[in-house]
C-alpha positions as a LaTeX table, in Angstrom:
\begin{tabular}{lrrr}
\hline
Residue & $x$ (\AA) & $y$ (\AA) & $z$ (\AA) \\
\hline
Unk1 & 95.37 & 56.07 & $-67.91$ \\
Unk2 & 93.65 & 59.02 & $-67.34$ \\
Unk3 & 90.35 & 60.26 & $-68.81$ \\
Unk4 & 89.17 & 63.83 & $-68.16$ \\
Unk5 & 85.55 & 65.00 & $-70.06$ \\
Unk6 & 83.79 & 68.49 & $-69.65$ \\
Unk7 & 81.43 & 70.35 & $-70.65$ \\
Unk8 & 79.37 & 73.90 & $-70.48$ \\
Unk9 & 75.55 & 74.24 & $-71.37$ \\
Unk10 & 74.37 & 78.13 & $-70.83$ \\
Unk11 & 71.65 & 79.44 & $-71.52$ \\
Unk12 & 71.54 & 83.65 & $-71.87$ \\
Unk13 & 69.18 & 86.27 & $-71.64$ \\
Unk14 & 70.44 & 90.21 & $-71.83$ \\
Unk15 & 69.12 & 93.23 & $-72.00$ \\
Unk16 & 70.79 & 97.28 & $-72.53$ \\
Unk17 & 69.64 & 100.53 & $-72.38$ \\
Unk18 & 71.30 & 103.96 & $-73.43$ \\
Unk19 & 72.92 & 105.89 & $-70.99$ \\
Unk20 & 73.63 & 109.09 & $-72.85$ \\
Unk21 & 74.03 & 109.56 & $-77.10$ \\
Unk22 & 77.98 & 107.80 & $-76.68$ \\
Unk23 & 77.29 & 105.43 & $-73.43$ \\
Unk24 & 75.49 & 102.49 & $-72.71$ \\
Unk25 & 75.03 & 100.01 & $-70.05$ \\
Unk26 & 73.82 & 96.11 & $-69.77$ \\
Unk27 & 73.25 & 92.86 & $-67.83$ \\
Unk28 & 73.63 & 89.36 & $-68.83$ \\
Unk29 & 71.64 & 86.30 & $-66.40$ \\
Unk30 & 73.65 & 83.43 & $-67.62$ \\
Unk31 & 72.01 & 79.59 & $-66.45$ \\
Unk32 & 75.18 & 77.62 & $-66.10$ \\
Unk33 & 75.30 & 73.65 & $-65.81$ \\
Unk34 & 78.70 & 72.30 & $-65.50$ \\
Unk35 & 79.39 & 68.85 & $-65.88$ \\
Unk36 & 82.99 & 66.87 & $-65.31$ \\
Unk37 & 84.04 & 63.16 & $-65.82$ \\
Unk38 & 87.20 & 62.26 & $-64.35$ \\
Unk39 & 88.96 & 59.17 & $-64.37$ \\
Unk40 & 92.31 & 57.93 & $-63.40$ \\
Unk41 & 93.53 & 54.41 & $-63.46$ \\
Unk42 & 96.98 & 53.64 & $-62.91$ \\
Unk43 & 98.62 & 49.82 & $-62.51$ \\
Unk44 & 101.98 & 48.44 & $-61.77$ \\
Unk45 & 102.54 & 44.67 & $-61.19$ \\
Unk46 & 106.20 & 43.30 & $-61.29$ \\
Unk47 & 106.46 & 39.38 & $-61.80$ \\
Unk48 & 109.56 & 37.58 & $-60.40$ \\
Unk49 & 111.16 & 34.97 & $-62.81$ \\
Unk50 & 110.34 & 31.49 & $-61.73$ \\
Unk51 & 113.25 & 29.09 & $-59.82$ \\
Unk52 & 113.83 & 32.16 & $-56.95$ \\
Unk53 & 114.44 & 31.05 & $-53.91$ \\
Unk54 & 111.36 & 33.85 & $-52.99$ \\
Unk55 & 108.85 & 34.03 & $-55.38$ \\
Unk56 & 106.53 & 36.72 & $-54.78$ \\
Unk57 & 104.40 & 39.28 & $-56.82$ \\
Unk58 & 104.56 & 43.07 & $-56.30$ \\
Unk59 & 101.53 & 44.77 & $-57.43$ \\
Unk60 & 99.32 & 47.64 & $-57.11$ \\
Unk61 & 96.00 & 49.06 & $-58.37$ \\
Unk62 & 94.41 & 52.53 & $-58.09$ \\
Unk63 & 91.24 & 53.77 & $-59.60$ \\
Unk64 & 89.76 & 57.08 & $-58.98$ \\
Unk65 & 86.52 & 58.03 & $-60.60$ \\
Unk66 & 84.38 & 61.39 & $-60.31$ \\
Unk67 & 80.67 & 62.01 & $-62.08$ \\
Unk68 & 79.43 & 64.82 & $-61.28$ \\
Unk69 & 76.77 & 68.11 & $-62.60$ \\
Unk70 & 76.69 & 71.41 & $-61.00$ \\
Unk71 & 73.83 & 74.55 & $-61.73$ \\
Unk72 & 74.75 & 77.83 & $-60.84$ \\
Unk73 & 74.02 & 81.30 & $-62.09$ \\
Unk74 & 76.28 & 84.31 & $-63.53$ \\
Unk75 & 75.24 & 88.05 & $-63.52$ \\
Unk76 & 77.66 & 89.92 & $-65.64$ \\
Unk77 & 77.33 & 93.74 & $-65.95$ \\
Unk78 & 78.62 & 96.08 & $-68.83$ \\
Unk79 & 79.05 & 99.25 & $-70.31$ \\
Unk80 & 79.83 & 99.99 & $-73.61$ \\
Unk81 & 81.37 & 103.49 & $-75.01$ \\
Unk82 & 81.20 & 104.66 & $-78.91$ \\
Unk83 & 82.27 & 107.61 & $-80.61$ \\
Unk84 & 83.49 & 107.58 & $-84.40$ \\
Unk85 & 85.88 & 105.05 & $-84.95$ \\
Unk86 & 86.49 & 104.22 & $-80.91$ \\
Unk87 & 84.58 & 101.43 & $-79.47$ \\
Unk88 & 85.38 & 100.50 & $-75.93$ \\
Unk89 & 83.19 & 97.62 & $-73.63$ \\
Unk90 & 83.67 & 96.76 & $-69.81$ \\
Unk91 & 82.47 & 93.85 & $-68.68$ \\
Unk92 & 82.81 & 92.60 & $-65.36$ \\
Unk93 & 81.64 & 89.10 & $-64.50$ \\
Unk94 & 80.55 & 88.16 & $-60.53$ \\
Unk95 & 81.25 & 85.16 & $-59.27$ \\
Unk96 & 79.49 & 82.11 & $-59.48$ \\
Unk97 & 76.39 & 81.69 & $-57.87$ \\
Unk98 & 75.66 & 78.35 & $-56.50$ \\
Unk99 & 72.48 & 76.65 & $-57.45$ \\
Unk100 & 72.56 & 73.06 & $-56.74$ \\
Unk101 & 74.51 & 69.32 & $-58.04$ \\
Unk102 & 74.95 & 66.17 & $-57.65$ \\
Unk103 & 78.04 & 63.98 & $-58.30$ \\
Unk104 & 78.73 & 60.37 & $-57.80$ \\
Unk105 & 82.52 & 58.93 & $-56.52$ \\
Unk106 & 84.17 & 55.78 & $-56.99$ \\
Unk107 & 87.27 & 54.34 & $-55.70$ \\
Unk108 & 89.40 & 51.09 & $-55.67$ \\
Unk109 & 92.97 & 50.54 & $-54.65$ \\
Unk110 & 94.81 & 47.03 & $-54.49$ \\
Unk111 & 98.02 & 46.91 & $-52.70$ \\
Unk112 & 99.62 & 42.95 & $-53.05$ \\
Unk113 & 103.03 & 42.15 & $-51.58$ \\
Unk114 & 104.27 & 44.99 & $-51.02$ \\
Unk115 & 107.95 & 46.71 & $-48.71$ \\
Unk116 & 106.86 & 50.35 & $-47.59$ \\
Unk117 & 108.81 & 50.36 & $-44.57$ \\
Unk118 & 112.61 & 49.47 & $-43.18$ \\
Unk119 & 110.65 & 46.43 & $-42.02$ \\
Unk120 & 110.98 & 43.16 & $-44.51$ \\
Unk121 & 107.14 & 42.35 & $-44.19$ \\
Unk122 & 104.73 & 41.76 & $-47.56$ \\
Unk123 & 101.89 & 44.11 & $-46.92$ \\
Unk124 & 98.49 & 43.74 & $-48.65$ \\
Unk125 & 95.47 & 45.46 & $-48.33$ \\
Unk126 & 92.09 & 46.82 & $-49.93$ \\
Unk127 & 90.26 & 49.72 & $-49.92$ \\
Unk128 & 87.16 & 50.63 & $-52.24$ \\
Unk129 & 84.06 & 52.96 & $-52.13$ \\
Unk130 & 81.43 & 53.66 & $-53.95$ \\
Unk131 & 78.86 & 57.43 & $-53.06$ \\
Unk132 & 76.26 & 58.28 & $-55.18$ \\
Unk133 & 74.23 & 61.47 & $-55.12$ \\
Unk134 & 77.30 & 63.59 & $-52.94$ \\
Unk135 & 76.62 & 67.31 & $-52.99$ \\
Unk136 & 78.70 & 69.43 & $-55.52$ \\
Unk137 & 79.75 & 73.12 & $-54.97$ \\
Unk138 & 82.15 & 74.06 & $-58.32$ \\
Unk139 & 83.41 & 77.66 & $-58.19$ \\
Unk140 & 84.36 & 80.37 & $-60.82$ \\
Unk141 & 86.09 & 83.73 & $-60.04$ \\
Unk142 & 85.55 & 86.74 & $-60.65$ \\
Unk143 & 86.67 & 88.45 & $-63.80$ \\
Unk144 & 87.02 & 91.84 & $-65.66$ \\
Unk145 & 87.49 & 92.32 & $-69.36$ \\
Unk146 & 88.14 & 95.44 & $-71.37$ \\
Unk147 & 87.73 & 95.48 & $-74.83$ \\
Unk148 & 88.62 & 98.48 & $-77.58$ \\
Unk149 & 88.11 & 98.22 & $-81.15$ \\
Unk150 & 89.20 & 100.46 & $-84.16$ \\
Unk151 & 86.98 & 101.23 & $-87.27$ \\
Unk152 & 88.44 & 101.65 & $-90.46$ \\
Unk153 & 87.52 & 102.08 & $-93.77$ \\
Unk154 & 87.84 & 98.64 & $-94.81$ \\
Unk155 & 88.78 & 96.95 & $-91.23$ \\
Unk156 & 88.15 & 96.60 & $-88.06$ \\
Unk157 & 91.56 & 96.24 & $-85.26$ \\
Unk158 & 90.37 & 94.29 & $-81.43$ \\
Unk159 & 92.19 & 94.12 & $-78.42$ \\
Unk160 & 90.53 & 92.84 & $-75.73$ \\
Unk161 & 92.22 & 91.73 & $-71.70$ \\
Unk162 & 90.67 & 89.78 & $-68.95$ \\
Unk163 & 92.02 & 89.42 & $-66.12$ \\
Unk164 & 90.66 & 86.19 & $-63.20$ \\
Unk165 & 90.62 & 86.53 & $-59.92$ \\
Unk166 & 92.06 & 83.97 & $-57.17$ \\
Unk167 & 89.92 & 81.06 & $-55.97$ \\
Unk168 & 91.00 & 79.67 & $-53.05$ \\
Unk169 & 91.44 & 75.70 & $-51.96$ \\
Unk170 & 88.10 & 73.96 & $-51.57$ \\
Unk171 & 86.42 & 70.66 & $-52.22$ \\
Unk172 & 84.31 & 70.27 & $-55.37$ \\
Unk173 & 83.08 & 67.36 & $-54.06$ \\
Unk174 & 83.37 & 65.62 & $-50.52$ \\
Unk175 & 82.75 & 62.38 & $-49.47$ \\
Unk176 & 80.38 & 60.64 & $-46.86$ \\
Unk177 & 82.76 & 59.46 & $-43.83$ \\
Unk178 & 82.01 & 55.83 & $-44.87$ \\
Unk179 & 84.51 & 52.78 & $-44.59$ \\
Unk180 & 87.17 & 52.62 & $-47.11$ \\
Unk181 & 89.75 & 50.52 & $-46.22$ \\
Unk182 & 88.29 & 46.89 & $-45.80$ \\
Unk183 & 88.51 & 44.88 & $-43.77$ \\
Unk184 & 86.54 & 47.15 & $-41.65$ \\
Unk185 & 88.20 & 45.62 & $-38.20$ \\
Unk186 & 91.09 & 46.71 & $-35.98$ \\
Unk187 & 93.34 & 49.79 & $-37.09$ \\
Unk188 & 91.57 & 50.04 & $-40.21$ \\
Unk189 & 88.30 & 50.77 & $-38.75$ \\
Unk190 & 88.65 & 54.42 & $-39.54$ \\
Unk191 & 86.92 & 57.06 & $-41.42$ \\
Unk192 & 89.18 & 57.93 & $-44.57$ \\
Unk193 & 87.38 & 60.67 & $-46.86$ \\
Unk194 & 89.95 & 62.94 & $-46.51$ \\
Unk195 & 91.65 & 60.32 & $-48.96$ \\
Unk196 & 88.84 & 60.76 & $-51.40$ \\
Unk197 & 87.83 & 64.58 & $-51.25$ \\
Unk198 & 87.97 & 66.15 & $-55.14$ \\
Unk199 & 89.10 & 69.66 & $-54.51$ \\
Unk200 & 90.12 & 72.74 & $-56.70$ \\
Unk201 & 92.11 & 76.11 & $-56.42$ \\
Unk202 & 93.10 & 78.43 & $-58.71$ \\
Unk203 & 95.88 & 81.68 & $-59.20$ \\
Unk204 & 94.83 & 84.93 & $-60.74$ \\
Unk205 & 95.81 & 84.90 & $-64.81$ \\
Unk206 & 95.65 & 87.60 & $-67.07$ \\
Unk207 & 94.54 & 86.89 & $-70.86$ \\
Unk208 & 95.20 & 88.91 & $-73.87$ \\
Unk209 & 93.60 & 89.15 & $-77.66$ \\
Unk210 & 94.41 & 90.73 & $-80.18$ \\
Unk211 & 92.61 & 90.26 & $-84.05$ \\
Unk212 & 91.50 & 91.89 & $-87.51$ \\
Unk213 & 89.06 & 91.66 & $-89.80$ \\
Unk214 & 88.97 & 93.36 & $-93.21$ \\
Unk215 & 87.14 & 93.11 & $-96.42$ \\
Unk216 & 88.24 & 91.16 & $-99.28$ \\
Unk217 & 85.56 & 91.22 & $-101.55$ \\
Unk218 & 81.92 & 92.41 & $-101.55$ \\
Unk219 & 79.98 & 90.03 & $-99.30$ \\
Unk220 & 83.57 & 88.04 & $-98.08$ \\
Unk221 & 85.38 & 89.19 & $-94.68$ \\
Unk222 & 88.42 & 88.04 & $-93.70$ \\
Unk223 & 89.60 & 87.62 & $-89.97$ \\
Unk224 & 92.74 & 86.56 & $-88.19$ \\
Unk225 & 93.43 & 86.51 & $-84.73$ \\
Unk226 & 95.36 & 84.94 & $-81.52$ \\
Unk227 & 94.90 & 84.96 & $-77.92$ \\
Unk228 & 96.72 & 83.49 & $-74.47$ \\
Unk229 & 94.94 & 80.77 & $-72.46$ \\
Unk230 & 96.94 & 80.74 & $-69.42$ \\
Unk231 & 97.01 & 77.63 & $-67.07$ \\
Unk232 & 95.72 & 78.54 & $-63.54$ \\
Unk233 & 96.93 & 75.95 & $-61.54$ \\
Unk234 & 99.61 & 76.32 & $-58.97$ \\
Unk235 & 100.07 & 73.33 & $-56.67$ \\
Unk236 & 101.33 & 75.86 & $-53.79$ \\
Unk237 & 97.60 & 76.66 & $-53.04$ \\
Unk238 & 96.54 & 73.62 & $-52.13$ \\
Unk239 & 97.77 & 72.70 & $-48.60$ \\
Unk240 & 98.87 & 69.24 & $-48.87$ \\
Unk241 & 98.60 & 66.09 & $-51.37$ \\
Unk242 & 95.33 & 64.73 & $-49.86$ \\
Unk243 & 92.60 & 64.02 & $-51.95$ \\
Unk244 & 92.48 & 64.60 & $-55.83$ \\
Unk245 & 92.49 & 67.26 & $-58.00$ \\
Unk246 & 90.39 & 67.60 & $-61.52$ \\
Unk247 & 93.71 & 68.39 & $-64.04$ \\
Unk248 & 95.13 & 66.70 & $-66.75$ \\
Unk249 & 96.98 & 69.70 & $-68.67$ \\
Unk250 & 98.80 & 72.49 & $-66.30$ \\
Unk251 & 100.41 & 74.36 & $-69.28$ \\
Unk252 & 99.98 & 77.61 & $-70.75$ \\
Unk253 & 98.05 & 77.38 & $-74.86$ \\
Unk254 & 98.38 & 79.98 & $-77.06$ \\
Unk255 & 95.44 & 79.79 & $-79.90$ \\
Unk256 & 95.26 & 81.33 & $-83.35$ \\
Unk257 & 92.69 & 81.29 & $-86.04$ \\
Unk258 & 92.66 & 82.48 & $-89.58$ \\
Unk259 & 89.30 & 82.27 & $-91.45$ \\
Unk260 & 86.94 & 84.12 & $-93.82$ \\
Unk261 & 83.30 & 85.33 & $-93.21$ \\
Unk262 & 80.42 & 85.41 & $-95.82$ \\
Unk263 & 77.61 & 87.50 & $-95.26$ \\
Unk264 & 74.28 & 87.60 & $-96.52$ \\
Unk265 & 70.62 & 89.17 & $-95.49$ \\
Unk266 & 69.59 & 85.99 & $-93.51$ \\
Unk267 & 72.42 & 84.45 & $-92.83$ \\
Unk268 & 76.05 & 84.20 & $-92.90$ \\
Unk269 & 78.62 & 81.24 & $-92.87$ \\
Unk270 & 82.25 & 81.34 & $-91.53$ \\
Unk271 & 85.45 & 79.15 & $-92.06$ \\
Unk272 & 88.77 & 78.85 & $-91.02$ \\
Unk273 & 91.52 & 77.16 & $-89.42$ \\
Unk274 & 92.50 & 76.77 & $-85.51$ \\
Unk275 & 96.02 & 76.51 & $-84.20$ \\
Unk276 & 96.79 & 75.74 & $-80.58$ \\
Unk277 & 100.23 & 75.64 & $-78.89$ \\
Unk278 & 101.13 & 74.79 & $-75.32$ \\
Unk279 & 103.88 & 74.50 & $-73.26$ \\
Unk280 & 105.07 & 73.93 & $-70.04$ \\
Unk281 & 108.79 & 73.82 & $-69.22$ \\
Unk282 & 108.15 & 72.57 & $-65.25$ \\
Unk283 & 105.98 & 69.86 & $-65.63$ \\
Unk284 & 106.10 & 67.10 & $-63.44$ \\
Unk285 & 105.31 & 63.85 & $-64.23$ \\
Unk286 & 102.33 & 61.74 & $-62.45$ \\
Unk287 & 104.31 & 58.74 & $-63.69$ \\
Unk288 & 108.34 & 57.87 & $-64.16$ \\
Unk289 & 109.62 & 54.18 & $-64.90$ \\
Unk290 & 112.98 & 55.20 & $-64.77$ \\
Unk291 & 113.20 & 54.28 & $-61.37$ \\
Unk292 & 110.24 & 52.03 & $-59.94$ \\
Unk293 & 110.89 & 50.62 & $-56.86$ \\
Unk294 & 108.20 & 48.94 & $-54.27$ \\
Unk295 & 109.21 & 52.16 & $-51.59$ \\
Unk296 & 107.11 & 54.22 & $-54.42$ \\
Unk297 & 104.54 & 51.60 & $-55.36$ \\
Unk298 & 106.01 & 50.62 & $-58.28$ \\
Unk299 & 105.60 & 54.36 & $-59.94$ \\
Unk300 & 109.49 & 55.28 & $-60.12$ \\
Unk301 & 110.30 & 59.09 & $-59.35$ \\
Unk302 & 107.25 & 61.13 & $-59.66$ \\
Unk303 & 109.05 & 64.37 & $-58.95$ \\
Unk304 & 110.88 & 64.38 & $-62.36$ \\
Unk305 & 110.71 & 67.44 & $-63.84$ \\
Unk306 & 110.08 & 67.39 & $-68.02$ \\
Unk307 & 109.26 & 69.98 & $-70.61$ \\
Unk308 & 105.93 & 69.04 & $-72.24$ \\
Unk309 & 104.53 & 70.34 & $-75.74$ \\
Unk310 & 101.00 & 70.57 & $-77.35$ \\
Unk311 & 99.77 & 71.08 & $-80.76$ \\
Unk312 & 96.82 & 70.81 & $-82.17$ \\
Unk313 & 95.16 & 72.05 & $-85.24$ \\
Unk314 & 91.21 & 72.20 & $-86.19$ \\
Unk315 & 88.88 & 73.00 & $-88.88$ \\
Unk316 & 85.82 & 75.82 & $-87.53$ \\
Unk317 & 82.78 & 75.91 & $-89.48$ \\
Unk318 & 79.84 & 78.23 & $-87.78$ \\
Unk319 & 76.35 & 79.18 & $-89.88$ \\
Unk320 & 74.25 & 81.74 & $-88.28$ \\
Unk321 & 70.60 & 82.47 & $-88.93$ \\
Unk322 & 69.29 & 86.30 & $-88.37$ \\
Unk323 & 65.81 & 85.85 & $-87.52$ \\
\hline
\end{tabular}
């Protein structure tokens, strides 16, 4: 089982000035709190039928939980170009700027009865931890976007690209080097957060919109658009298996909406419909039962590689308020 909850508050404040009759320029001081639940639970227990000459239980437990909040702050700089029907905006957005957070860490594993060597010996063990108030550094890269868009009589034409920069491996949150394997005596009195550490990395990705709007009616807009919401993770930039990483989904979405706008002096409403599709043809399963065996904990071959699909569909209802 795997539960994986985020979520983005920001508050804005931004402010322009003209440049020249055609150019303009601008900054945006974005407050961002970031906050991530992440769970993963995972158990295997196989039960031998009773009259066996050995009767023994294979089992195994492993819980992983992350709570954490993060503050930072974004400065993103712009200029914006108009002339006639040509309206073109660069926006370029700095890295973020760490403020402070606080995240709290829980793990539990249960091994019972298990073979994970050549050697015919039932090994058992448990290891648990729980850290409260760890410190929390969460990273975002760098980005630029360029936007254009076309006026026409009776529509409008956007295209707008962003492209991410790299982020390279480190730890979101890392642990206090407390005990974690218990009993705390002999070999296993050893320090073991590298086992625990929740880390993150992420590949430069390009992403690409395109959408209309036109009039239908006096007072009614139509829109349609679609965009790419490429999947930065690449488990090549992270030096070895250690630790855990924050991702449920690794696949590339492609999102489309088709809606219509009504406008008043006030106010306006808008409504339409959301389409998501994702894919990933190399996806590689955390889990397999084809094969479980106690060499791999009971969790069969984890490097099988599927194709996985996602679709989703929505209904988008926004009402804004002109003061």
């Amino acid at each position: 089982m795997e539960e994986n909850r985020a979520s983005e508050t920001r508050i804005q404040l931004a402010s322009a000035r003209k440049l020249s009759p055609h150019l303009s320029a601008g900054l945006l001081v974005e407050t961002n709190i970031y906050a991530q639940r992440y769970n993963q639970d995972y158990v295997a227990r196989a039960f031998v039928n009773p009259g066996t000459t050995a009767f023994n239980l294979a089992s195994t437990d492993a819980s992983y939980l992350v709570n954490y909040r993060h503050f930072g702050l974004h400065l993103r700089p712009g200029l914006a170009y108009d002339r006639d029907r040509h309206h073109l905006g660069l926006a370029v957005t700095l890295p973020l700027i760490h403020l402070g957070g606080t995240g709290t860490l829980v793990s539990d594993n249960l091994v019972g009865n298990l073979v994970l060597s050549t050697v015919q010996d039932r090994l058992s063990f448990l290891a648990n931890t729980r850290q409260e108030k760890l410190p929390v550094k969460w990273k975002a890269p760098l980005s630029i976007g360029l936007g254009y868009l076309y006026q026409m009589p009776r529509a409008q034409l956007y295209v707008a690209v962003e492209h991410f920069a790299k982020v390279k491996e480190y730890n979101i949150i890392t642990p206090r080097n407390d005990y974690f394997i218990r009993p705390d005596t002999g070999s296993n009195n050893e320090y073991t957060s590298s086992l625990l550490f929740l880390k993150d990395a992420r590949k430069s990705v390009t992403n690409v919109a395109v959408g209309a709007s036109f009039t239908v009616v006096k007072g009614y807009t139509g829109y349609l658009s679609g965009r790419t919401d490429f999947s930065y993770f690449d488990k090549s930039l992270f030096k070895d298996e250690t630790g855990g990483t924050p991702y449920t989904a690794t696949w590339n979405n492609f999102h489309f909406q088709v809606g219509a706008n009504r406008g008043g002096k006030k106010s306006s409403i808008r409504a339409g419909l959301v389409f998501t599709y994702g894919m990933q043809n190399n996806y590689l399963q955390s889990v397999n039962f084809l094969n479980p065996k106690e060499s791999n904990i009971l969790q069969g071959d984890r490097e099988e590689i599927v194709r996985a699909r996602h679709i989703t569909t929505g209904l988008m209802m926004c009402y804004t308020y002109h003061l």
